[in-house]
N, C-alpha and C positions, 0 to 999 in steps of 0.2 A: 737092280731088281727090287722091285716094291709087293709087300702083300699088305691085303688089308683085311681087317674085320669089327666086326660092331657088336654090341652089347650094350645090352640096357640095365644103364645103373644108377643110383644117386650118389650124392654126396652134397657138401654143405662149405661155407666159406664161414667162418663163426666171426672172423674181426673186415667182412664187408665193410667197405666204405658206404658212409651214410644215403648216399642217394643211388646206392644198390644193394640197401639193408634187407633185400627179399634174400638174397643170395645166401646171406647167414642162417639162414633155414635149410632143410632137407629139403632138395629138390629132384626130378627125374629129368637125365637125359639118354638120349642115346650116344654112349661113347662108341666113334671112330679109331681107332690104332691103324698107325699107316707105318709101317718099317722098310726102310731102305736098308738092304746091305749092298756093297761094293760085289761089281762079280768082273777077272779078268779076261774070260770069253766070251763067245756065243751060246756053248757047252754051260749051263749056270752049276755052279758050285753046291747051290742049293736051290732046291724046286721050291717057286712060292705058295704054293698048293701044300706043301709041308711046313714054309715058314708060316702060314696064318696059324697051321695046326696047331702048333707050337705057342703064337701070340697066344691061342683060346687055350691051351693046357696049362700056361702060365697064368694066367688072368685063374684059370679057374682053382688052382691051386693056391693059388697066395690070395685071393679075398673070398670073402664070406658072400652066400649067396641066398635068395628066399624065393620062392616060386621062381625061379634062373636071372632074376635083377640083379646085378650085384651092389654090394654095398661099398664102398670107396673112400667111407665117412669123410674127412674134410682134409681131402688131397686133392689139390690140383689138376691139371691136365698134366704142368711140370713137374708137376710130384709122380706124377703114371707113367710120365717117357720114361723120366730117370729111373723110376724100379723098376719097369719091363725090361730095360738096357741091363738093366745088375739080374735080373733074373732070366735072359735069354745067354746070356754070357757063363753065369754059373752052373744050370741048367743043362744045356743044350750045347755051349761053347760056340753061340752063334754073336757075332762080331758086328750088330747093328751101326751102321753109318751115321744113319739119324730115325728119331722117333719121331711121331705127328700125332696128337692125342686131341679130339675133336667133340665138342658139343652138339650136338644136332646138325653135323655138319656145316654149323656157321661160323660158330668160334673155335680159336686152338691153338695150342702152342707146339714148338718144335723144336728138339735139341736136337743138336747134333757131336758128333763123337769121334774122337781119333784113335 
């Protein structure tokens, strides 16, 4: 079972490599979170119409926000699977599979979890 949801936020990489020195600036994108949990039926363990809620109640509690942008300051895509993973687990006691965390839906990275 997969939910997804999006949000618009910056963040900034400060030690970019030099021929994507733009990147170590504050920049805008629209971040994607894509969460898979494992489910053992048809019957889902959990509705993903609750898991997005849940991605957006976490997100919106754990970073800072300005006109609804959030700010992410200079964390990664992998920096945002692995705390949404630590904060839907503590949270909510939900047991993400893998994270997918997305730039304008072009770029992203993806962990995954046992």
């Amino acid at each position: 079972m997969i939910a997804t949801a999006q949000v618009v936020g910056f963040h900034a990489w400060p030690t970019a490599p030099a021929e994507v020195s733009y990147l170590a600036d504050r920049h805008r994108h629209v971040f994607t979170f894509k969460c898979g949990v494992a489910v053992s039926g048809h019957d889902r363990e959990i509705e993903f119409h609750i898991l997005k809620r849940e991605v957006l109640e976490a997100l919106a509690v754990g970073w800072p926000r300005t006109n609804g942008e959030f700010d992410f300051d200079n964390n990664s895509c992998e920096h945002l699977a692995a705390w949404l993973d630590c904060s839907l687990r503590s949270r909510c006691h939900i047991n993400a599979s893998w994270i997918e965390v997305w730039e304008d839906n072009e770029n992203g990275a993806r962990l995954e979890f046992r």
